[in-house]
N, C-alpha and C positions, 0 to 999 in steps of 0.2 A: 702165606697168609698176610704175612706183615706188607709185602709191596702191592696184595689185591683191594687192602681198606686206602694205603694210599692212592689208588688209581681210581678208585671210588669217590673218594674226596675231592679228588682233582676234576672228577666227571661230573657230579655234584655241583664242584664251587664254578665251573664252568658253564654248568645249563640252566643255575639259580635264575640268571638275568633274563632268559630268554622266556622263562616261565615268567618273572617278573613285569617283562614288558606283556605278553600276553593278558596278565591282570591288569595293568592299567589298560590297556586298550578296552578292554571289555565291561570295567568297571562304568557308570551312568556318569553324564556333564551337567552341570550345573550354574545357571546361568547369574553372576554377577557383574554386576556394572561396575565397575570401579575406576577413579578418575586417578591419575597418578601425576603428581609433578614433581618433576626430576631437572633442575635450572645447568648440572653440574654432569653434563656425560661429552665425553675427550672423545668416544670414539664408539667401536660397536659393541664392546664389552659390559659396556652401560653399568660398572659396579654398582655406582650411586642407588640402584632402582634391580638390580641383577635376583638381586634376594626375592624380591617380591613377585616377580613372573615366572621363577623358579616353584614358589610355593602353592601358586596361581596354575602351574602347569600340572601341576603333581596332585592339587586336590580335585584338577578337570573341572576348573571355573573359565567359565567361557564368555564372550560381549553378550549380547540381547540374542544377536543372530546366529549366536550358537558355533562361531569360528574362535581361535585360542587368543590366548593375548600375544603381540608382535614387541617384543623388547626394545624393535629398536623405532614402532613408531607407535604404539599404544601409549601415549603419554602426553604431557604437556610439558613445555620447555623450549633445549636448547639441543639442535638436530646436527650432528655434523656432516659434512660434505669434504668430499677432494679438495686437495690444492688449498687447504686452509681457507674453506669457504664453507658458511654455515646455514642456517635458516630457523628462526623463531618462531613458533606455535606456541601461543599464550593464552591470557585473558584479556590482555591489553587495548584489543580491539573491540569489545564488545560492550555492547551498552548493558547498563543496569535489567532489564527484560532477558537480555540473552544469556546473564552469568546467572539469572532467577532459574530460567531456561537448563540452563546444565546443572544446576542443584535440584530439579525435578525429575531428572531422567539416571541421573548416576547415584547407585545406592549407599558409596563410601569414598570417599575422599584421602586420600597419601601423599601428605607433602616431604615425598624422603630427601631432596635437597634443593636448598635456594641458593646456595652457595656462589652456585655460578663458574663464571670462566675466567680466569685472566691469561692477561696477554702474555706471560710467559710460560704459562703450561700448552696454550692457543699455537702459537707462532714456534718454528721447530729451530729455529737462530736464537732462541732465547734460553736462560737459565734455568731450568724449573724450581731447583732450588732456591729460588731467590723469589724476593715479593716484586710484585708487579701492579699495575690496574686492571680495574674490574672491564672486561668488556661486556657480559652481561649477569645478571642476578641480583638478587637482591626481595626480600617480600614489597610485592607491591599493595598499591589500593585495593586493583583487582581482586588479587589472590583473600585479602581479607574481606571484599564483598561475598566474593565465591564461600568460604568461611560461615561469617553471618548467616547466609542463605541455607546451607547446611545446616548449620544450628536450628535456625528458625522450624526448618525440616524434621526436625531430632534425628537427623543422618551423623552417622559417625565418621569423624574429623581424626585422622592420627598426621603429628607431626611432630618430627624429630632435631638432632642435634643441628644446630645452626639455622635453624627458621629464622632468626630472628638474630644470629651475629651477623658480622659485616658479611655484605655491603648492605644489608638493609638500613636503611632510614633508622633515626630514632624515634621518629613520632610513627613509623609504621608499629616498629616492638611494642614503643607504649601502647598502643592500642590492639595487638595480637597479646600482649599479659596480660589487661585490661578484659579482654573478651574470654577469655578462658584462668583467669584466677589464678596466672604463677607471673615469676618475674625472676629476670636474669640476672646475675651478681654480676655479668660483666667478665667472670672471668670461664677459658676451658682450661680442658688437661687432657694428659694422656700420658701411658706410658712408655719407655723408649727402651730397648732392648739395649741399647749402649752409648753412652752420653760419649764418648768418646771422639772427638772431630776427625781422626783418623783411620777411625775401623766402621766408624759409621758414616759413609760418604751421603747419604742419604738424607742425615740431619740439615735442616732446614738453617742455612746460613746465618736468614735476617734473624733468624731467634738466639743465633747464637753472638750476635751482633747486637741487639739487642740487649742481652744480658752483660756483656762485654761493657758496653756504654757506660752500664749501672755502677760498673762493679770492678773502677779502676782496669778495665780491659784485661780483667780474668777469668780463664773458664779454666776451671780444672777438676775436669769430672772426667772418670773413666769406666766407671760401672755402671749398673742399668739403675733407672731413676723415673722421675717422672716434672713432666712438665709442666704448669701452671702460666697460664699468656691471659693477662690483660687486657681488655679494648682499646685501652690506651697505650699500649706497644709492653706495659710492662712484663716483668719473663723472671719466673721464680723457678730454682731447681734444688728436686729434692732427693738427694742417691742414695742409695742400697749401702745398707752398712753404717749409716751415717746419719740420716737420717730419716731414714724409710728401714724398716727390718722386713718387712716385702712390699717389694717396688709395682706387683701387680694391686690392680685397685680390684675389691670383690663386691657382689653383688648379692647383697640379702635378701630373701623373701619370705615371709610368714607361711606358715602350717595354711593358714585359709586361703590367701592369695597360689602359693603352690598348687593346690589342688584343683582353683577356680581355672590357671592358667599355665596347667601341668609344665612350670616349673623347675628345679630343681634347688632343694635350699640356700646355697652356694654355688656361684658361679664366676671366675676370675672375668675379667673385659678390659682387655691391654690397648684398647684403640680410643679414638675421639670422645669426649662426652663435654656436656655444660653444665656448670656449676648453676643448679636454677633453687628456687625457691618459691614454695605450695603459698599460695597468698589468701586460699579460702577451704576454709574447713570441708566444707561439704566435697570437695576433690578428696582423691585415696589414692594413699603411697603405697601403688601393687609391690616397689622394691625400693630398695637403698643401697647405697655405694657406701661401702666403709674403708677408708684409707687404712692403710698401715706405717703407720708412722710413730717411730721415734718417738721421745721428750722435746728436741732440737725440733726436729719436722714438727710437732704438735704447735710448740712455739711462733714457730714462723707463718704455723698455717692462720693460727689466731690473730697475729701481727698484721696479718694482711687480710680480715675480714676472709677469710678462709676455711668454710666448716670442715669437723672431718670424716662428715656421716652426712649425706647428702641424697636427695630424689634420685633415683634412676630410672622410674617410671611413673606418672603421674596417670591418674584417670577418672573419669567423671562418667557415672551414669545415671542418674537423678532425674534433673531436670531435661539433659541434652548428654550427648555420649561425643567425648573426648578422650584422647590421649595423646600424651607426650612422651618420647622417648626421650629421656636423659643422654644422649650417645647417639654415634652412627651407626645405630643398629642393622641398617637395611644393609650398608656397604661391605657386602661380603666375598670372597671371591669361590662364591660354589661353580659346582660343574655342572651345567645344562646338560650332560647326557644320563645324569642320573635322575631326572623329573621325571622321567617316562617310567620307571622302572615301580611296578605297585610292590610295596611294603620296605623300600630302599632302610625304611627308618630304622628297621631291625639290625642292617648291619652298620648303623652310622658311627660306630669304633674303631671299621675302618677308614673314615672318611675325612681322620685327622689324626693329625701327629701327636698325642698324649703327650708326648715328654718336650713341645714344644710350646712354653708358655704364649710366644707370640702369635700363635696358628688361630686368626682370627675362624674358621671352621669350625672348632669346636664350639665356639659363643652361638652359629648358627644352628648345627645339629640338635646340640645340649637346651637351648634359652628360647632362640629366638623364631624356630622353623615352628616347635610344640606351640608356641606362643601364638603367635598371628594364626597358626591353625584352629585355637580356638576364637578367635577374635573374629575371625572369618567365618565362624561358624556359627556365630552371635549373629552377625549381619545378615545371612544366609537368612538365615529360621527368619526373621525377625522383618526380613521383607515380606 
């Protein structure tokens, strides 16, 4: 009896997907326009934007003409090619008429990175860990007429971590936190699974160069922490034990915001975010980042114009429909062969390591998939 429920189980958890895919296929498509720019993709993996054609696949939203979105050219940006050669689809070539022109025809707008490329992540002789120059990115004019035009529209506008850090301009930022009612402190964070320069070869040099410069040419941190970078090269770190009593940053959300944007109370997010600031009332903090820090961390954080409760998601639906992610939320490493699969969400427990605080996975299963699904679902109806 005992080896016939297991074989049952096994038959089961084996023909779940097949019935799965069966339901997406047969489930209805639904047709949204959506404009994507993505300044910051290395190759065909396309993290930067990966999140978003994933959820785009899985709810069967489709272009005009009713075909799926293509990852690797539904978007605007930075297109890579062989042999370290690439090609640029922007806004930069169009005149005022023609970016009016694309704000009339695309229902929603996704600026998931401006970031861009440099020349040593670009070029395969070079360092990745190390800082380099911008070969492209940056928020341009463009991209903030395209913006306006939206607005103007009442089309909703989502952009996230780094719109507006380098390489952009700073008369571009001032006027992208100008247009939407937040403003950047200048600084990001994140946090690091092991400060340690020898177990984590991964740790980005110039920051630890950086901090070295400051600080009599000392780094002596060996436990997980978290990092704090400047626009101005400066580099603050804050470790576990010392002055962090948890070095992951969490993500609060209210009872209303929760349910408006099924949510979940708490949510840890061990990856990228900017330290921004709501500069007008009528904006709503859907969430907030709470540090955990120390007396020592509290201190330092204040020291340095440092809150330690901060936006992690901003939005505006009033007048004009905005939002900002706090973080690089889009930047996920899910698996495209699970898009196709209807009801995949059910078993999304298995689709990340639990007991692995770094496993950026769970921030999408958990926060950020439920999220944009209703966000998507707002723009849907609402066309």
């Amino acid at each position: 009896m005992k080896s016939r429920l297991i074989l049952t189980f096994i038959v089961i958890l084996l023909a779940t997907p097949l019935w799965m895919r069966i339901g997406w296929e047969f489930s209805p498509k639904r047709k949204l326009h959506m404009l994507i720019v993505d300044k910051t993709v290395l190759n065909t993996n396309s993290f930067k934007h990966r999140s978003i054609n994933w959820i785009l696949d899985y709810e069967k939203y489709t272009k005009p003409d009713g075909s799926f979105y293509d990852i690797n050219q539904d978007y605007f940006g930075f297109f890579p090619k062989e042999d370290e050669k690439y090609v640029i689809n922007d806004f930069e070539k169009l005149d005022e008429p023609e970016v009016d022109s694309l704000a009339a025809v695309y229902n929603l707008a996704y600026f998931a990175d401006t970031y861009g490329v440099l020349g040593n992540e670009w070029y395969a002789h070079r360092d990745i860990n190390d800082n380099s120059e911008s070969i492209y990115g940056g928020l341009t004019e463009k991209d903030l007429l395209l913006m306006k035009k939206m607005k103007s529209k009442n089309k909703p506008v989502i952009a996230e971590f780094n719109t507006i850090g380098y390489p952009t301009p700073v008369d571009m930022r001032r006027q992208f936190e100008k247009l939407w009612g937040i403003e950047w402190t200048g600084w990001m964070a994140r946090h690091i699974a092991s400060l340690d320069t020898v177990n984590n070869p991964d740790l980005p040099m110039w920051i630890v160069r950086a901090y070295k410069k400051e600080n009599k040419g000392v780094w002596n941190f060996k436990k997980d922490g978290m990092l704090f970078i400047h626009e101005t090269g400066k580099v603050i770190v804050l470790e576990s034990g010392k002055q962090l009593n948890d070095a992951i940053p969490k993500i609060y959300t209210d009872k209303k915001n929760q349910e408006e944007f099924n949510v979940p109370a708490v949510m840890i997010y061990p990856y990228w975010m900017d330290i921004i600031v709501n500069k007008n009332d009528t904006n709503n903090i859907i969430s907030k980042y709470v540090l955990g820090t120390l007396p020592e961390g509290e201190a330092i954080l204040a020291a340095n114009g440092i809150p330690k409760i901060f936006p992690a998601i901003i939005h505006r639906n009033k007048d004009f429909k905005f939002y900002y992610f706090c973080g690089d939320f889009a930047d996920n490493p899910t698996k495209f062969r699970f898009a196709k699969l209807s009801g995949i969400t059910t078993l999304k427990f298995l689709m990340y390591n639990a007991v692995d605080v770094t496993d950026r996975n769970r921030f999408f299963w958990e926060f950020y998939l439920p999220m944009m699904q209703k966000i998507l679902k707002k723009s849907y109806t609402s066309i």
